[in-house]
Each structure stands twice: as C-alpha cells, then as structure tokens.
C-alpha positions in Angstrom: -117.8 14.8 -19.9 -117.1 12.6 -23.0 -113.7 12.7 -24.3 -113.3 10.8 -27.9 -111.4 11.2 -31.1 -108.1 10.9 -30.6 -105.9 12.5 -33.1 -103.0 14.0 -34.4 -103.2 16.9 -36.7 -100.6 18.6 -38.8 -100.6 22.4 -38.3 -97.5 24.3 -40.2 -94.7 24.1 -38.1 -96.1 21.7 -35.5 -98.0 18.7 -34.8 -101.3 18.7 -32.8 -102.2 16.0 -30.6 -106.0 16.9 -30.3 -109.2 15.2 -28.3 -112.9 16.3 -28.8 -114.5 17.2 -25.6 -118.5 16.8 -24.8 -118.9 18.9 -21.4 -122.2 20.4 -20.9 -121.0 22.9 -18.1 -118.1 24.6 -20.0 -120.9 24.8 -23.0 -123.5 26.6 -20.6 -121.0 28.7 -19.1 -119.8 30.7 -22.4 -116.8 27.8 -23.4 -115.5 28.2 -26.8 -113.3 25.4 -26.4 -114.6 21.9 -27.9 -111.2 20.3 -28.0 -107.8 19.5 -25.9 -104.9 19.8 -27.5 -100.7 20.2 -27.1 -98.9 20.4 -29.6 -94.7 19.8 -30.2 -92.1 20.9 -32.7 -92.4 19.2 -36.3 -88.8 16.7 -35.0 -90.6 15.5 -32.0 -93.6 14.3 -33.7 -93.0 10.4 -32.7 -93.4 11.6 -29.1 -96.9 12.2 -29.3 -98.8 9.2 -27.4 -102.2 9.3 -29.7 -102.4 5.8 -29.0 -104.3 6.5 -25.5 -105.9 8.8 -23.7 -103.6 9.1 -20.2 -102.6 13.0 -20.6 -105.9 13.9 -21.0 -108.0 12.0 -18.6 -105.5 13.7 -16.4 -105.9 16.9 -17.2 -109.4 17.3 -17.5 -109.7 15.1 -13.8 -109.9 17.9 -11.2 -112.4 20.3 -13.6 -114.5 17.0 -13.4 -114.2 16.3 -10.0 -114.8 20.2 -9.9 -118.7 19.7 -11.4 -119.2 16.2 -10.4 -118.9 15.5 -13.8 -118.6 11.9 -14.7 -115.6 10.7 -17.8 -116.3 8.8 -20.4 -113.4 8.0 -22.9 -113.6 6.6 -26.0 -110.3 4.6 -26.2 -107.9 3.5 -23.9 -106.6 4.2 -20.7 -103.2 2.8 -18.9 -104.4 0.3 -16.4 -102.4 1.3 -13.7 -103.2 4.9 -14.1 -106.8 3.9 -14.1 -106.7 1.9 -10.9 -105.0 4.7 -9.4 -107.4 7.3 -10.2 -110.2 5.6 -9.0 -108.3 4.0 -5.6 -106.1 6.8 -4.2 -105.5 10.0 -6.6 -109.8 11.2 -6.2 -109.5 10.3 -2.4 -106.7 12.6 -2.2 -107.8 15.4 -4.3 -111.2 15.3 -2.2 -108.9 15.5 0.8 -107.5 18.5 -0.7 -110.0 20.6 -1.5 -113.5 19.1 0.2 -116.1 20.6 -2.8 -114.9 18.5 -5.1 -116.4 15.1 -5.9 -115.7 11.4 -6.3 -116.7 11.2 -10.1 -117.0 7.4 -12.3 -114.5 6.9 -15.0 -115.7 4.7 -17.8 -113.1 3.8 -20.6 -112.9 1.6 -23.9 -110.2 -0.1 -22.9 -107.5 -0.3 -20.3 -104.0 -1.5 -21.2 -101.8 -3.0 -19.0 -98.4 -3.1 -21.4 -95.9 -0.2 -21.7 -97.1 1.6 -24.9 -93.5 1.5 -26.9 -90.3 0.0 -26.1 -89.0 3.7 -24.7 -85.7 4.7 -24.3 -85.4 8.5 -22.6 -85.3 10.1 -19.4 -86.8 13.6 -19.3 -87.3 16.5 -17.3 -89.0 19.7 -17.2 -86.6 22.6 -17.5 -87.5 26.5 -16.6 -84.1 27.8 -15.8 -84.6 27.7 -12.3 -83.3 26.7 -9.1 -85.2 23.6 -8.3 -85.0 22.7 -12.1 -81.0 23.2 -12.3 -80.7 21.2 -9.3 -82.1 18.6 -10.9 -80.0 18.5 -14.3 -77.0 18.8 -11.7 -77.7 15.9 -9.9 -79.5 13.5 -12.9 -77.3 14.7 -15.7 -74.4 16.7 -15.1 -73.2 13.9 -12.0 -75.3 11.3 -12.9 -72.6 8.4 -14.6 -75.3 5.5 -14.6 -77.1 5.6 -18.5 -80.2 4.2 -17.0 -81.1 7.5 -15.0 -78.9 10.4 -16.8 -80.9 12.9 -17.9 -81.3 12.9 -21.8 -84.3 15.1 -22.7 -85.4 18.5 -21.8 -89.2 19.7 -21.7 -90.7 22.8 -21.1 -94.4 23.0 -20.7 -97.0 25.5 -21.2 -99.7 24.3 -19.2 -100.5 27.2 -16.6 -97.4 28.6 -15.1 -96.7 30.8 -18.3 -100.4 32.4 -17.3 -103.7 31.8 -18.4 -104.7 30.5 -21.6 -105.4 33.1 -24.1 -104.1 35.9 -22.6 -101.5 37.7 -25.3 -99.0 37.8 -22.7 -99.1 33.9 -21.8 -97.8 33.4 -25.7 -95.2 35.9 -26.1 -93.6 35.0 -22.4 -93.8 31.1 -23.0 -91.8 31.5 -26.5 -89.7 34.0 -24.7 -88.8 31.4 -21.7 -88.1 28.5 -24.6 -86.1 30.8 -26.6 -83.6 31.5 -23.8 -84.1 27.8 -22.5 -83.0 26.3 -26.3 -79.4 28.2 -25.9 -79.0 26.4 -23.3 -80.0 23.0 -24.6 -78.1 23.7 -27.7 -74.4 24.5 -25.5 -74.9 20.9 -23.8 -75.9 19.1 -27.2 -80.1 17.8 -25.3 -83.1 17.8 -26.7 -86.0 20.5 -26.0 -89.1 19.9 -26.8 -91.5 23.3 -26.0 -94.6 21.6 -25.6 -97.8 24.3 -26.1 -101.6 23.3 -24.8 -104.6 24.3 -24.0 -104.8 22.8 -20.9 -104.8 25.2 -18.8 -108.0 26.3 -20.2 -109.8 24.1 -18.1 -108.4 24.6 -14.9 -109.6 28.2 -14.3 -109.2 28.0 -10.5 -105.3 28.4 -11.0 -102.1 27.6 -11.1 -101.6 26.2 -7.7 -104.6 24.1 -7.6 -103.6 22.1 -10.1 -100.1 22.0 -11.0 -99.6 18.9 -10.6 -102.3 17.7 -12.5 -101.2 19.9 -15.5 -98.0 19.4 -15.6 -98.3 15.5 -15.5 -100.6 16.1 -18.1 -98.4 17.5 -20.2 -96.1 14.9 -19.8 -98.0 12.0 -20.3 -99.0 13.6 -23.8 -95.1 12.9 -25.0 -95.0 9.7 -22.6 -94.3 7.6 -25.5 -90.8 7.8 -25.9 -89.8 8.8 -22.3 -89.5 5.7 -19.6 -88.5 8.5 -16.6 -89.2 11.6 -16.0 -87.5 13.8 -13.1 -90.5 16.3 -11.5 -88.2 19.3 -9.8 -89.8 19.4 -6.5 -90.8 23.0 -5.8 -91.5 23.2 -2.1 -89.9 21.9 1.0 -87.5 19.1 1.8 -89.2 16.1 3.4 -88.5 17.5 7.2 -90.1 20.8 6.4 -92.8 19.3 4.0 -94.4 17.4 7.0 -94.1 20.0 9.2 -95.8 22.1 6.7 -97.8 20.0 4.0 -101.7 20.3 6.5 -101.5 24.3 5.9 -101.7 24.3 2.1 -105.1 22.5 1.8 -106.8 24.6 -1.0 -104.2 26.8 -1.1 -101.4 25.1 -3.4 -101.8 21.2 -4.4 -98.0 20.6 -4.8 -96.8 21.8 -1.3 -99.7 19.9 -0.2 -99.4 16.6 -1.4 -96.7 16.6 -4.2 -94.3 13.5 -2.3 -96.8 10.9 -2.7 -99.6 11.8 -5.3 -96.9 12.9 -8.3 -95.5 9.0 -8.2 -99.2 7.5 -8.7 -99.7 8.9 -11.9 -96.6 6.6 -13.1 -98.3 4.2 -15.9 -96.6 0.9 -17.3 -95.2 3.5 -19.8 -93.4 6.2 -17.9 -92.2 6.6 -14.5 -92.4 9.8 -12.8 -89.7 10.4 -9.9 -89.8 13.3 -7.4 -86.4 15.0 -7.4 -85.0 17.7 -4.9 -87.0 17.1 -2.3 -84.1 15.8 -0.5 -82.7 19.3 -0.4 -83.9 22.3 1.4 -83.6 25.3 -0.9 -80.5 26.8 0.2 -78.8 23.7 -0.1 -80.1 23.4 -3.5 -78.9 26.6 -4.2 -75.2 26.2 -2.9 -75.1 23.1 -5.1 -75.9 24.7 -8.2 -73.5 27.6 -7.7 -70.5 24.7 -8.3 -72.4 24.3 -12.2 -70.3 26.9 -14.5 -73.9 27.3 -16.6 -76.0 28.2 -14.2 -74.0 31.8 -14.5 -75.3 31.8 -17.6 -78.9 30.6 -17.6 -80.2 30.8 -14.1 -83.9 32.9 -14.2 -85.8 32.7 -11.1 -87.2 36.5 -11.3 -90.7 37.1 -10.8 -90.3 40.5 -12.6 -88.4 40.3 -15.7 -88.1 38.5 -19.1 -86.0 35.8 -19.6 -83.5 37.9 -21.5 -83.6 40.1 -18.7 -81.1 39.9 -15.6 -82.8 39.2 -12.8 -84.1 41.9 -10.9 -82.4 41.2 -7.7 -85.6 42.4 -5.4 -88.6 40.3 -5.7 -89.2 37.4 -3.7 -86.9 34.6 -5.3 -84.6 37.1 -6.3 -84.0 38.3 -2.6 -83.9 34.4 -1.7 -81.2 33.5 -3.9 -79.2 36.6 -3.8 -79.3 36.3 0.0 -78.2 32.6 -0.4 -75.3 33.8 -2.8 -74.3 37.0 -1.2 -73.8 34.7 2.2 -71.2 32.6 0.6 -69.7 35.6 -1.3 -70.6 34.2 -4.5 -73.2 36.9 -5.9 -71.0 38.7 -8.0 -70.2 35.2 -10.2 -73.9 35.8 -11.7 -73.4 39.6 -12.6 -74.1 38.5 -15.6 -77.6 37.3 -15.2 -78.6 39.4 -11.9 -79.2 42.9 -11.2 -76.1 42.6 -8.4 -77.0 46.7 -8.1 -80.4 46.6 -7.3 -80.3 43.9 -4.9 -77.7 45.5 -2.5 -79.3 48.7 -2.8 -82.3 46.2 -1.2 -80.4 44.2 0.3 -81.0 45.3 4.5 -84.4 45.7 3.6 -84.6 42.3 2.3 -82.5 40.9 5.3 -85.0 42.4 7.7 -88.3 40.7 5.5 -86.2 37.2 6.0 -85.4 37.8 9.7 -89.3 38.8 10.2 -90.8 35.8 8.4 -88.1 33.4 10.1 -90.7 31.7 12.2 -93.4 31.5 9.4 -91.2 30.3 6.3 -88.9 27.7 6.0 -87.3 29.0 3.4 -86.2 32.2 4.8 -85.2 30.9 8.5 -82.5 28.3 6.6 -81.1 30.9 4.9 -81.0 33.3 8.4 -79.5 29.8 10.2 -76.8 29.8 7.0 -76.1 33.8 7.9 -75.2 32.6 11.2 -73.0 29.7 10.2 -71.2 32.2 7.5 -70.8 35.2 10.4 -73.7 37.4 8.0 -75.2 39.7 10.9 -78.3 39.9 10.1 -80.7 43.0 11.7 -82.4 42.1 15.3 -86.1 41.1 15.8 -86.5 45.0 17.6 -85.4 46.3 14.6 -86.5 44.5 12.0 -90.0 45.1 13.9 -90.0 48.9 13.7 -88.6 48.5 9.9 -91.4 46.3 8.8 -94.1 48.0 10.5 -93.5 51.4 8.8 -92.9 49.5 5.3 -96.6 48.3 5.7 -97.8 51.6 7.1 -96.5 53.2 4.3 -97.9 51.3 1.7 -101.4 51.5 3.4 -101.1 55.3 3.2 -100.1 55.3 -0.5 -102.6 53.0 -1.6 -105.2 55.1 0.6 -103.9 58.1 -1.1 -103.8 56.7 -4.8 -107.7 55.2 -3.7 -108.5 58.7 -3.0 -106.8 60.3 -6.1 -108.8 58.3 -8.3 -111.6 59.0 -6.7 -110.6 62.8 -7.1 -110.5 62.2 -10.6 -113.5 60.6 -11.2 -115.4 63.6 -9.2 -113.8 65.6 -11.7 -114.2 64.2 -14.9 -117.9 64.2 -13.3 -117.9 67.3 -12.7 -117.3 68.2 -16.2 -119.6 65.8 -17.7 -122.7 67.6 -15.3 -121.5 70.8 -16.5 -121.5 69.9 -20.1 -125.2 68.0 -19.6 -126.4 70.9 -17.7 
C-alpha cells in the first residue's frame, strides 16, 4: 500500500485534503476509491495538516494490518507517532483481534518538531452524554486557558454509517446542523469535518473507532495542541473488570485508556476524558448544564431535530437516570417524556434483568435504591422478559411464514400464467 501525493484541493465550498492510494487488494476486490480525503469548511482551511502524512497512515493502519499489507509513504511522518506504531499500537491491535498482522512502515521522512506553533484545544462534539460531559468539565468549569476547551469538531468517519450510503450524508449534515446552533449560542468554533475514511474500514464501526476518529483528528492537527477524546465506555473500575470481553468485538471498550494516548505526536496531544465517571454520574453532572435541555441527542431512533424517542437503548438509560432524580420533565423539550413512561416498567424490568451483565444498567438500579425508586423484583422481571422474547420469536416466526405465504402465491400465479 503506497500512500503519496499529498495535497490540498479547492472544491466549491470546501477544501480537500487528499492522498493518492496504491493498494492492490481494494483494486482486485471491486475498489473505486484511488484517494483518501476529508475535507473542512472554506474558514478552517489553515487547519488542514498537508504538511505530513499522520491522519492517514492512521487511518489506513488496521485495513493494512487487515491484508498484511505493508506502507509505504511518500513524505513524512511524526517521529513519535512512527515509533509508536511500530513499538506498541501493532502489538496491541494484534492482541485485539489475532488475524491481523504485524506490517513494515517505510516513510520519507520522520519529523521530530511540533508541525506549527498551535494554539487550540479541541474536542469532538455529537450532542451526547459522554460528549457534554466533557465540554462541562473542559470548558464550561475549566478556568485554566491552557486546557479550556476552545474548538468544537464533529467527524464523519464511520459513526454517521457507511461511506456512500445516501443516508450517511443527509444524517451527518443533519447532526452538524443542529450541533452549529449550539456552537453559535456559546460563540466556539465547529468545524464539520467530511471523509472518506470510513471507506476503508468495512469491518465497522467498532473495530475501528479509534483508529478513525484519531484519524480524523490528526488531519486538522495543525492548529490544535489538545484534544479531549469523550470516553464512551466504562469508568476505570468497570473498564478492567470488563475491557478482556470486547476483544473483536469493540476496539474502544477494549483498549481505549491506553492506546488513544499513543497516537499523541510532537504536534497534538490527545487526552482521554470521562473515564473517570461512570455513566450515571456523567449524566447527573450534565443535568446542572442549562444547554444540555436544549441540545442533548442520545436517541438511537430519531433525527437530530427530533426529540428523543424516550425507548431505545440510551434513551431508556438516561431517562431512567433522569426520572430517578425527578429531573426528566426539565428535557420535555428534547425527549419524548410520553413515550418513555408509557415504557417506562418495561424498561425498568430490561435494567433489573441485565443488572449482573452491564454496568451501565446495575449503577443506575444501585442509584434507584439510593433515591427510594422500587424497581420490579428478579421473579418478576423473569416472567416479564421471558414472554417479551417469546413473543417476538412468534412474530418473527409468523412474519417468516407470511412472506413465505406470499411468495407461494405470487408463485402460484406466475405457474398459472406460464402454464
């Protein structure tokens, strides 16, 4: 895999920061793709680190690693980034998933001086829980200049969906459209930063997320001398309880604490934030920040615009959180406060039944108990959840088998017409 021609391009309304890319597998497999790119807003243009290759040596690592390809770059490479690659980051991603192999790196040159004199401190923003916790501790009660938060990012490198579905687009514009009202109300920076990627990672989203999302952020590293990573698993105590079970199952509950600091380069630091917290604390905290009333957007379900649904999975987590501490109805205006009462036993019984197997759910059962919230018993939650999940057995047996009627029947009328 040869990765040369560094560049930026003008495009309209944004500026591309484009790489040519020699890989003989993608070719042989159907790739149209021949470039990496991400691109930023017209304003943000000086952010753009064309100067060397980090971002993308990054992001096309693990799809490497993936075909035992080896990298050859024609330019340079941060020295510390390169001696962490080859020392620690490959070891661990081996040790993550076992089929994927040690590859050689071979660069131009390797710089060991920060690549402009940089003066920001960034973070990647979504809207979320784990991402408000951080601009609540790092900017809203951060006094100290040399860590307040004083640029927001958000990223399209895989969480939005997969590259070029139609859908991926229209929801990561949607998600930066609602995201910029908020930037503009607290007078920050946003820089909606669009890629390709994601392209290259086609085992998903959790594989790879840290991988794409440092990516991405070393791509605009030139201006930025911190950036906060939102942690989005478990505090340290339940991470090490948990952290063996998620090998090839999702890189950043797996590993997140210690690989997301080594991709730091003499450039840009990157600090792991929140994982101090467990959830539910995170969540109490940024109930105190007026905004979040207005911005929070954790559904799984709806469009930013959207109020939250109040039933899928972090829906029922943070409406169970709230609703404990009787401060639900203060985000009426954001979540479907209807819907999630109407759901709320049922949701009360899934928590009590996966107490033992998820760590977010038994914190926020142990906070019931603290708060007098009685939640359902283990007998009844048992009977509950097992007809649930009979149920939806029989209805997908049933909608199997009405499909199947169909097909007979549409068959049926195709045999008499042929015959």
């Amino acid at each position: 895999m040869k990765i040369s021609n560094l560049r930026k391009e003008n495009r309209g309304e944004e500026i591309h920061l484009v790489a040519d890319v020699e890989n003989t597998r993608y070719e042989t497999e159907g790739s149209k793709e021949n470039t990496i790119w991400v691109s930023v807003p017209r304003e943000f243009e000086e952010y753009l680190t064309d100067d060397c290759y980090d971002g993308f040596l990054v992001a096309l690592l693990y799809p490497a690693m993936t075909y035992g390809e080896d990298i050859e770059i024609d330019g340079a490479v941060s020295k510390r980034l390169m001696r962490n690659i080859n020392k620690f980051i490959q070891e661990i991603l081996a040790t993550y998933n076992h089929k994927l192999k040690r590859i050689t790196i071979t660069v131009k040159e390797v710089t060991g001086a920060p690549l402009t004199s940089t003066t920001h401190i960034g973070t990647g923003f979504s809207g979320g829980v784990d991402s408000f916790s951080t601009i609540y501790d790092n900017y809203v009660l951060e006094q100290d200049p040399e860590y307040k938060i004083d640029t927001l990012v958000c990223l399209n490198v895989g969480s939005h969906g997969m590259f070029g579905d139609e859908r991926t687009g229209k929801l990561f514009s949607s998600r930066c459209a609602f995201l910029k009202r908020y930037a503009a109300i607290v007078n920050l920076p946003f820089i909606a930063v669009n890629s390709n990627i994601h392209y290259y990672h086609k085992l998903g989203h959790f594989h790879t997320a840290v991988l794409t999302q440092i990516s991405g952020f070393l791509t605009i590293q030139k201006m930025i001398k911190k950036f906060y990573i939102a942690s989005v698993g478990w505090n340290y105590d339940q991470w090490i309880k948990e952290a063996a079970n998620q090998r090839n199952r999702n890189i950043e509950e797996f590993a997140e604490p210690y690989l997301l600091p080594l991709f730091s380069t003499e450039t840009t630091e990157f600090i792991l934030d929140g994982i101090q917290y467990t959830r539910v604390q995170k969540t109490l905290a940024i109930s105190n920040y007026p905004l979040t009333r207005q911005f929070l957007n954790v559904c799984l379900r709806n469009e930013p615009n959207d109020k939250n649904c109040g039933e899928c999975l972090k829906c029922a987590r943070v409406g169970l959180t709230l609703s404990t501490v009787d401060r639900l109805d203060e985000y009426k205006d954001v979540f479907d406060i209807s819907a999630y009462k109407k759901s709320e036993y049922m949701l009360m019984c899934m928590a009590v039944d996966q107490y033992k197997s998820n760590p977010f759910m038994s914190d926020i059962v142990n906070l019931g108990g603290e708060h007098g919230k009685k939640y359902p018993s283990s007998g009844v939650v048992f009977i509950r959840i097992t007809l649930m999940r009979l149920l939806k057995k029989i209805v997908k047996g049933l909608a199997r088998l009405f499909r199947m009627e169909s097909m007979l029947r549409r068959f049926m009328r195709w045999w008499r017409v042929q015959h």
